[in-house]
N, C-alpha and C positions, 0 to 999 in steps of 0.2 A: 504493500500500500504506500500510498505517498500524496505527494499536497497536490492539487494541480491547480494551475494558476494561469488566467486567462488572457491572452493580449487582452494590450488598453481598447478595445474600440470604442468605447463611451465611458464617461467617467464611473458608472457604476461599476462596470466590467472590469476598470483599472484598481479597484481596492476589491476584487471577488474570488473569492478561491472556496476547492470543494475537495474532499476526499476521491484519492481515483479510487472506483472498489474493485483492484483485480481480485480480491480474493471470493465475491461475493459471484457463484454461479450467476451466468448467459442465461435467457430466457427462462427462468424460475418463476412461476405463479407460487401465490401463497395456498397451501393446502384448504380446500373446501372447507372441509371440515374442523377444522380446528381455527376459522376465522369468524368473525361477528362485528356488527356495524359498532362504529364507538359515537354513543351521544353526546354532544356536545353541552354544557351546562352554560359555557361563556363565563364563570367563576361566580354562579351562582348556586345558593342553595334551595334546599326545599321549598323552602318560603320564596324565592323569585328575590332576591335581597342578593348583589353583591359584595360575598366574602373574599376573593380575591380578586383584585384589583387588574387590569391589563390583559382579559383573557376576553379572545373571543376572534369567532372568523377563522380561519384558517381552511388548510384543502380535506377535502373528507378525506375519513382514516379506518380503516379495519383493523380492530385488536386481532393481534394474533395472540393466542392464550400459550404463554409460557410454561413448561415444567418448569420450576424451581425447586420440587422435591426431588424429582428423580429416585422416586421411590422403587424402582423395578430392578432389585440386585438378581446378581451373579448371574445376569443375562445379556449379552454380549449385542453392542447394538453397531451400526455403520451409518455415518454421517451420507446424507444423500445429496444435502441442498447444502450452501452458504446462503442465505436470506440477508434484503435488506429490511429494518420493521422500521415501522414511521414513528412508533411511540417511545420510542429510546434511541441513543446515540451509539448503541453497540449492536453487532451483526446477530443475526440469530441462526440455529443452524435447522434443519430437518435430521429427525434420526429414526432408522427403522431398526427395534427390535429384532432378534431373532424367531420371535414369534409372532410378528408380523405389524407387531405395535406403532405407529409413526406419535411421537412430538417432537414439539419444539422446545430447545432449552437455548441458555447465552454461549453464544460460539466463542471458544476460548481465541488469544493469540495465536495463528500459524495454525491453525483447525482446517484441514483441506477435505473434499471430498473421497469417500472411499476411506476416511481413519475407520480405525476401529476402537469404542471407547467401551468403559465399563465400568458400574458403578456394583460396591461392595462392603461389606461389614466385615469379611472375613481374609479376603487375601488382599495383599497390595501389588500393584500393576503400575509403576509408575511413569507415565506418560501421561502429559498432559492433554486434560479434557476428560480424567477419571474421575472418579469422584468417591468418596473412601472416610469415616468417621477421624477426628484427630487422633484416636491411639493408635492406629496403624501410618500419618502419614509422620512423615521424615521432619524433625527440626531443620529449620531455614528454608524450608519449601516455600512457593508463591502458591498461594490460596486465594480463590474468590465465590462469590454465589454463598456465601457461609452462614448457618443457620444462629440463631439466638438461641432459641430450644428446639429438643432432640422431636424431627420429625416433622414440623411444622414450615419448612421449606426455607431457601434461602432468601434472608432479609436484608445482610448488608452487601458491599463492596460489589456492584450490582455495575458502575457506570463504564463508558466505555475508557478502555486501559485502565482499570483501576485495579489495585491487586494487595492484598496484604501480607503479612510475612508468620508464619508461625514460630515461635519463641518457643516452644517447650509445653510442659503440663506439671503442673502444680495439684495434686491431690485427685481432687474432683472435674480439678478446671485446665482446661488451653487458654495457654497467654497468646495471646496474637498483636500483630502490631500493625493499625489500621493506616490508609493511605493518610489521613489528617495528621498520623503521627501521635495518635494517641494509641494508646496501649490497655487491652481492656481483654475480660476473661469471660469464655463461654465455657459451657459443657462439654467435656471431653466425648461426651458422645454424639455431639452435633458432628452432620454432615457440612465436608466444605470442595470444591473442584480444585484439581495442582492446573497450576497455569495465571496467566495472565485476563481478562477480558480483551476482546477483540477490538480493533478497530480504535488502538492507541491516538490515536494522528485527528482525530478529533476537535484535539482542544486546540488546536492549530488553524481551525477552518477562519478565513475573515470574512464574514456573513454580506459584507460590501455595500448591501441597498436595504432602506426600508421592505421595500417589498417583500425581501427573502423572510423576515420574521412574520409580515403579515400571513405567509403561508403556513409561517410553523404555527399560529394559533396567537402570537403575543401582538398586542396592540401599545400604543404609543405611551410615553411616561413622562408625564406635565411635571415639571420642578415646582415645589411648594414656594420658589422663589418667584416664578410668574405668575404665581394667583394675585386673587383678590384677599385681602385678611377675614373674609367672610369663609374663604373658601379653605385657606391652611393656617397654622399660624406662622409659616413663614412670610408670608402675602404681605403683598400692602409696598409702600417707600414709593420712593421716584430713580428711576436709571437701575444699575449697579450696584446695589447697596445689599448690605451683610444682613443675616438674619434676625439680629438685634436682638440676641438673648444667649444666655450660659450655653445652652445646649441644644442641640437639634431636637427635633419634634413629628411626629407623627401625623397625618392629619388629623387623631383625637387627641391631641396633645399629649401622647405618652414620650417620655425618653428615645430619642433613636440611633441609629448609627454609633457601635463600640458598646452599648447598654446589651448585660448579658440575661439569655433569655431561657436560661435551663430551668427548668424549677428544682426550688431548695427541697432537700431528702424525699429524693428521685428514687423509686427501686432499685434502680441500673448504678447508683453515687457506687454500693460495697463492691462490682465489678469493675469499675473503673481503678487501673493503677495509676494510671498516667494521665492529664488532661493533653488532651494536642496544644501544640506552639500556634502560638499565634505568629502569620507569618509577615515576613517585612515586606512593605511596599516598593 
């Protein structure tokens, strides 16, 4: 994979670049079956009341329903497709069981057609794109798709190139050491994939024109510094002028920007060893 990056012929063109997908199969439809229309909300809820802000519009999208348990051991399965999915930033792959089973799960790094993967509790096979509980995989292995609790599928380290490190096991628990750089412990019996996620080169795209976001579903973001004071409490002044208080602000007036948002004696505070670094600008 790699960036591709487009002659200037219009100024939008001149700041646009896009992931090339070699690795993602030539004429692949998404499987019938395991697709579904995805509803659009526009970042509203039940009530028709916008709770998130900047949502709405974009190109129709079909969920493709993801394994992230991988529930079906000691049954040896073959990568058919490399997929691209519109709802995430990482490749997804087709796998057909031995027994004739097709899902889709997250296509690791270098995941080609025709691998053979395999997921287990009891022997280890190391190649990546396996998937195997922490007491059988290897300290300093790269892990991702990693469960919180045993069986309930994977929750974190989910984005595209994202990957965490396993540290060891302590008792009951796997230290693992998350891409934020925080350092935090699950159950030694959670399921996690060795490998990388796919389709690192991501965070490298320069999206170049309004339009490209309009497609991915995000709408435009007004500065609390162009409103009216009616509208933020940034609002209000003549020209260029500072927002004229200690601290930045919400538009309900809460704390913003650097104000931490974790809530205090969290379940998850006793598994946390390490909080992540805050990183430098």
């Amino acid at each position: 994979m790699a960036i591709k990056i487009y002659k200037p012929t219009t100024p939008a063109r001149r700041q646009t670049s896009v992931v090339k997908n070699s690795d993602v199969s030539k004429k692949s439809t998404p499987l019938k079956r395991l697709t579904r229309i995805k509803k659009k909300n526009s970042g509203r809820n039940n009530q028709g009341r916008i709770t998130v802000r900047h949502q709405g519009g974009g190109a129709k999208r079909f969920i493709r329903e993801i394994d992230f348990k991988r529930d079906k051991f000691d049954i040896p399965a073959k990568v058919e497709n490399i997929e691209y999915d519109p709802n995430r930033n990482a490749f997804i792959a087709l796998i057909c069981y031995s027994d004739g089973d097709r899902r889709y799960i997250l296509a690791g790094d270098g995941m080609k057609e025709g691998q053979k993967i395999i997921n287990s509790k009891k022997k280890l096979v190391l190649t990546d794109g396996n998937r195997f509980p922490f007491t059988l995989i290897p300290v300093g292995m790269n892990v991702y798709n990693i469960e919180l609790a045993p069986d309930r599928g994977g929750k974190i380290v989910r984005g595209a190139g994202a990957r965490a490190v396993f540290m060891g096991i302590e008792g009951d628990y796997a230290q693992i050491k998350l891409p934020s750089s925080e350092i935090r412990l699950v159950s030694k019996d959670c399921l996690a994939t060795i490998g990388q996620v796919s389709n690192a080169e991501f965070r490298n795209i320069r999206w170049g024109k309004a339009g490209r976001m309009r497609h991915r579903g995000i709408r435009p973001t007004v500065r609390g510094k162009a409103m009216n004071p009616c509208d933020h409490p940034h609002g209000g002044g003549e020209g260029r002028h500072p927002i004229g208080m200690k601290h930045p602000k919400t538009p309900w007036g809460k704390p913003a920007l650097g104000v931490k948002t974790r809530k205090k004696h969290k379940y998850s505070d006793k598994l946390i060893v390490r909080r992540r670094k805050k990183r430098k600008k």
